[in-house]
C-alpha positions as CSV (number, residue, x, y, z in Angstrom):
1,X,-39.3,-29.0,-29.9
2,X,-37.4,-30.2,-33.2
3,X,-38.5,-33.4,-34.8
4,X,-35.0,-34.7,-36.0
5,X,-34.7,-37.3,-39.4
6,X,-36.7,-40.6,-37.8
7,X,-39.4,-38.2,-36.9
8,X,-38.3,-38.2,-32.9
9,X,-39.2,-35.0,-30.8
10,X,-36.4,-33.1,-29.1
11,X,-36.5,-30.3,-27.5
12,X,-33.1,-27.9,-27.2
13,X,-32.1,-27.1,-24.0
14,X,-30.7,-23.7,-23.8
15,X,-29.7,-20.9,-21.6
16,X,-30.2,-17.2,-22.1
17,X,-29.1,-14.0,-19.5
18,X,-30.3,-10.8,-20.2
19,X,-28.1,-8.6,-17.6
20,X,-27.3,-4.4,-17.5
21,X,-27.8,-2.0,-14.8
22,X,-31.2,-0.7,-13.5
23,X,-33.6,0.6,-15.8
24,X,-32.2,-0.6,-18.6
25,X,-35.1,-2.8,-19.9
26,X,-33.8,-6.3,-18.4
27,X,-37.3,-7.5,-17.0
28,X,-38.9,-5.8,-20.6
29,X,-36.9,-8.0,-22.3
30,X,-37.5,-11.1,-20.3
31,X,-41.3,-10.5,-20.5
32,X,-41.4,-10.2,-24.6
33,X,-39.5,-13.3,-24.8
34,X,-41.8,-15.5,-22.2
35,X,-44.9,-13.6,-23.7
36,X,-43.4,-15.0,-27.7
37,X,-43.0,-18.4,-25.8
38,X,-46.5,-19.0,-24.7
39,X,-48.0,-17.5,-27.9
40,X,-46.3,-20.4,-29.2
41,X,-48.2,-22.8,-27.3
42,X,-45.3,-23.3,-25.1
43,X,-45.5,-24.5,-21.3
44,X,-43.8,-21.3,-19.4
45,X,-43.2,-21.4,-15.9
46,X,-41.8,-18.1,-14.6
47,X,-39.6,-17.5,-11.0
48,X,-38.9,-14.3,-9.0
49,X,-37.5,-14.0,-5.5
50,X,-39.8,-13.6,-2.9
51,X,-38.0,-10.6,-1.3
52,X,-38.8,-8.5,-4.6
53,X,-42.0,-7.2,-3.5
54,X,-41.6,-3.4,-5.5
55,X,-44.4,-3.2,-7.8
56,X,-46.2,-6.9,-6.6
57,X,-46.2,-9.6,-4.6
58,X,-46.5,-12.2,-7.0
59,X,-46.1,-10.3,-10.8
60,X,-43.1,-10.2,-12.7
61,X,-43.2,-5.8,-13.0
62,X,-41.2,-3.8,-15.3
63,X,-40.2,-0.3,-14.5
64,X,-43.4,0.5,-17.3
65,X,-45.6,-1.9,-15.7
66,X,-45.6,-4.3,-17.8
67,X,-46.1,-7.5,-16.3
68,X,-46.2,-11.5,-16.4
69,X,-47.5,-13.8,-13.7
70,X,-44.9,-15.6,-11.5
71,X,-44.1,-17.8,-8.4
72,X,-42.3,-16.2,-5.6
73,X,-39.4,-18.2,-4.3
74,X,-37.2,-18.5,-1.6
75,X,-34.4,-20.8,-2.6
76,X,-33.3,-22.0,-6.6
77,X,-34.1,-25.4,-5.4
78,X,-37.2,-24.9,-5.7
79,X,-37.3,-23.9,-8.9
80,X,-36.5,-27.6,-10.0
81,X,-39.8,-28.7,-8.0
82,X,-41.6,-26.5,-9.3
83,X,-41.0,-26.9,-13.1
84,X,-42.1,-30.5,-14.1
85,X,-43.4,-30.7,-18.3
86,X,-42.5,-26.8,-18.5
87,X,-41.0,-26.0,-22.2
88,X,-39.6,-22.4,-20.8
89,X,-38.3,-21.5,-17.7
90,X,-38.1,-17.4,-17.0
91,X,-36.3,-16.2,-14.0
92,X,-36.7,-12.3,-12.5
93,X,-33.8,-10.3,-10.2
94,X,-31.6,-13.5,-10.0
95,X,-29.1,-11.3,-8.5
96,X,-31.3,-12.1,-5.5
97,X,-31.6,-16.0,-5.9
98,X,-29.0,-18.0,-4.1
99,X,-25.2,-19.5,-5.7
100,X,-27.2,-22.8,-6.5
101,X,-28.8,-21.3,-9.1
102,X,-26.4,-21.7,-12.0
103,X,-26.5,-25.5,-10.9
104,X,-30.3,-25.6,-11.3
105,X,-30.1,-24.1,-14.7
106,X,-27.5,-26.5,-16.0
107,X,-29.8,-29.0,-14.7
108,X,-32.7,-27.2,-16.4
109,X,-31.2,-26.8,-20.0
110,X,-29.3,-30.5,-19.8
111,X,-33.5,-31.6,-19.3
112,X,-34.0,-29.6,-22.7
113,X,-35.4,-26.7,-21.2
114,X,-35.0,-23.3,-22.7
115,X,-34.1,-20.9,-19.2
116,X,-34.2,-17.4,-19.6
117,X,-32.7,-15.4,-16.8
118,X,-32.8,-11.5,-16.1
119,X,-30.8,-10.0,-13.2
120,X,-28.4,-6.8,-12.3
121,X,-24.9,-7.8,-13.2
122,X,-23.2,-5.2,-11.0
123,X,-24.2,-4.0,-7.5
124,X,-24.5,-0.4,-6.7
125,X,-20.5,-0.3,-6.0
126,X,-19.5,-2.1,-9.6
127,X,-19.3,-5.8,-7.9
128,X,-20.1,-8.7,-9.7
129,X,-23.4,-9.5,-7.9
130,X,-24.9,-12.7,-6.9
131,X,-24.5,-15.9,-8.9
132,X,-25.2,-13.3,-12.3
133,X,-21.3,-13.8,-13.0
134,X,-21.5,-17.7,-12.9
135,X,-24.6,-17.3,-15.0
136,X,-23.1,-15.5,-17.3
137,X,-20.3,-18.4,-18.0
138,X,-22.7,-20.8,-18.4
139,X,-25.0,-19.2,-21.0
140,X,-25.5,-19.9,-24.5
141,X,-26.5,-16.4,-25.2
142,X,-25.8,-13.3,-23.2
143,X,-27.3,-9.9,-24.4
144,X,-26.1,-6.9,-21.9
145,X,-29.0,-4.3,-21.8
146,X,-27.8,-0.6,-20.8
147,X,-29.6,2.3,-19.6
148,X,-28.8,6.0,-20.5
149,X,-26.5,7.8,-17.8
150,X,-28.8,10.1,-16.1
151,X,-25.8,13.0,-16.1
152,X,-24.6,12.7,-19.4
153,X,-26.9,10.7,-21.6
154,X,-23.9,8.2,-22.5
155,X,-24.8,4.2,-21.7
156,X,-25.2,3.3,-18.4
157,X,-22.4,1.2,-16.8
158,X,-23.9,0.9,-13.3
159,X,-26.4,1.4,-10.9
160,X,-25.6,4.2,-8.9
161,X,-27.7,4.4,-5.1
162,X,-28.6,7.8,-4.6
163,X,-29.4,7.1,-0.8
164,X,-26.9,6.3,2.3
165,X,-26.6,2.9,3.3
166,X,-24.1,0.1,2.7
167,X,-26.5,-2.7,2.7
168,X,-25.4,-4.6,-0.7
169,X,-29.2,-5.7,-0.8
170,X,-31.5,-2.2,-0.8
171,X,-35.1,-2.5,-2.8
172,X,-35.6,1.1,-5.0
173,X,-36.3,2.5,-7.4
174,X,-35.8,6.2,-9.0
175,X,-35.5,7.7,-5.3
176,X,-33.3,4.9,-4.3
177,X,-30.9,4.3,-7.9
178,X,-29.4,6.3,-11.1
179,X,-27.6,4.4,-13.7
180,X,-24.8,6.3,-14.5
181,X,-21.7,5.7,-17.0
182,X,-18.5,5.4,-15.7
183,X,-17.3,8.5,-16.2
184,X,-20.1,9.8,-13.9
185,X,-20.1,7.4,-11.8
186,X,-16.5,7.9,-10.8
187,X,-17.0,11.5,-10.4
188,X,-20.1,10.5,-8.2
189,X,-17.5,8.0,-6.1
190,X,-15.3,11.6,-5.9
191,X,-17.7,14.0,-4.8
192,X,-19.1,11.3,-2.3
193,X,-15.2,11.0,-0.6
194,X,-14.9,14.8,-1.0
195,X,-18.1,15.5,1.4
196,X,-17.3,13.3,4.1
């Protein structure tokens, strides 16, 4: 919160989107920033999707296992029930969350809330994924995060699934995903056709 000239409070509404591929320190990045927040004194409330059950059931978990208590959702709607005289709003794997969720941000930051989301902003075949694009748009501030290609050490462009399966929604980790720059990742694509 800002006092401005006459002494009023007002508090900035803002949104942030920290997006890359798979282990490329997304969620890391979202924790250091919620864990600055409440060392400030600030009100944080922080959201995951309830299908991300990987490393817990109700922790926000990086791939390091770091991790930041959170509420399990089903649907962004709730998110705006949920988040009454909260200063900072953090949001986990909104790649998973449903297309109202740009809304409910907009709605978030117009409130003066500072929303800081952290989601994939490609799906395993290079697809815009989710409603990360419209996020994106919106945003005040967008840092993309990369990973090092696992083949060549160059930076990551996507996250390559290592398993069979065309399910656009597939939970992994290492056994299941490999970010991979595009160069790889096309000659990944090719040796895939070239087997079948």
């Amino acid at each position: 919160m800002n006092n401005n000239i006459n002494g009023e409070t007002h508090r900035p509404g803002r949104i942030e989107v920290v997006c890359g591929s798979m282990f490329s320190g997304k969620t890391e990045e979202l924790i250091r920033r919620l864990r600055r927040a409440q060392f400030a004194k600030q009100h944080v409330e922080i959201f995951k999707p309830a299908i991300d059950t990987r490393y817990s059931d109700e922790d926000v978990v990086s791939h390091d296992q770091n991790h930041i208590h959170s509420t399990p959702i089903d649907s962004s709607a709730s998110i705006l029930l949920l988040s009454s005289d909260i200063d900072v709003v953090g949001i986990d794997e909104a790649q998973f969350l449903d297309d109202g969720l740009p809304s409910v941000c907009n709605e978030l930051a117009n409130r003066g809330i500072r929303v800081i989301i952290a989601g994939l902003d490609m799906d395993f075949r290079g697809q815009p994924f989710g409603p990360m694009p419209a996020l994106c748009a919106i945003a005040d501030d967008v840092t993309k995060v990369h990973a090092i290609c696992v083949k060549c050490g160059s930076l990551a462009y996507v996250s390559h699934r290592t398993v069979a399966g065309d399910r656009r929604i597939l939970l992994g980790e290492t056994q299941e995903y490999e970010p991979l720059c595009r160069e790889c990742y096309q000659k990944a694509l090719q040796d895939k056709k070239s087997s079948e």
